[in-house]
N, C-alpha and C positions, 0 to 999 in steps of 0.2 A: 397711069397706073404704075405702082414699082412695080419690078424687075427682080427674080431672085433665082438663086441655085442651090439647093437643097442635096448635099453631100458628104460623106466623108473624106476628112482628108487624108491625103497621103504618109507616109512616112517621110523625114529628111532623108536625105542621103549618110548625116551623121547619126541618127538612128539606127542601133543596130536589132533590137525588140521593138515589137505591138505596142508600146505604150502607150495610152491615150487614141487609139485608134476604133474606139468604138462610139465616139462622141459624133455628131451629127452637126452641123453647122447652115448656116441660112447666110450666105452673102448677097449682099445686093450687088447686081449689074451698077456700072458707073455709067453716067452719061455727058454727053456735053462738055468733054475735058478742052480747057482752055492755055492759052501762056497767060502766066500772068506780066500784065506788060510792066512794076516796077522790078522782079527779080530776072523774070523769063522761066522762071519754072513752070514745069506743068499745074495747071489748078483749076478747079474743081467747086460748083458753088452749091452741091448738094454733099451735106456731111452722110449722106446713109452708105454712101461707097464705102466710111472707115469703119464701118461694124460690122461685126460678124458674131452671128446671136450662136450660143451652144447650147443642145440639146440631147437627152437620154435616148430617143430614139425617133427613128423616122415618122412615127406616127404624130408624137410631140410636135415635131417641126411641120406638117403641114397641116395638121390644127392651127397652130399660131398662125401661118401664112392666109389660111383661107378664114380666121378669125378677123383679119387686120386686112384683109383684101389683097392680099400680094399673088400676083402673078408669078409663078414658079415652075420651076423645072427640076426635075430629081434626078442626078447622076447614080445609077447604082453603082456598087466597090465591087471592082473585079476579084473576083478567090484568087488565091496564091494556091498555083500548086508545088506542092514541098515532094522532093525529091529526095529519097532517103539514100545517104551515102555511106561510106565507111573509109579509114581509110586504107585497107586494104584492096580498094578497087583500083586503086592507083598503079598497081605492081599485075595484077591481073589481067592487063590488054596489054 
């Protein structure tokens, strides 16, 4: 049976706003990683490791999964708690 994880992703480190941070994704677990013995790289003889399906919301994404039989797991997104500063507070301690 595949393997999935059902999450959003994170921001980069070079992101400095939410952009695109409300989209939901479905990746599948890899399995069975190999060398391959003419380069030595690592390799892989199931293509579902290189997709990653995108969706409007959580609910979309495990519909699809349990329409197609996928075994899944849901990571929920931690909240950000926002700290309101000034910069006035600088000069105040």
């Amino acid at each position: 049976m595949k393997k999935a994880k059902i999450y959003i992703p994170t921001k980069t480190s070079m992101q400095s706003g939410l952009g695109k941070s409300d989209k939901w994704l479905i990746e599948f677990e890899t399995e069975d990683t190999g060398i391959n013995p003419l380069m030595g790289w690592e390799t892989n003889s199931n293509t579902l490791s290189e997709l990653n399906l995108e969706f409007s919301s959580k609910e979309l994404a495990i519909e699809y999964a349990k329409k197609n039989k996928i075994d899944f797991e849901i990571i929920e997104p931690q909240k950000r708690k926002i700290v309101k500063k000034s910069y006035a507070d600088n000069f105040l301690k």
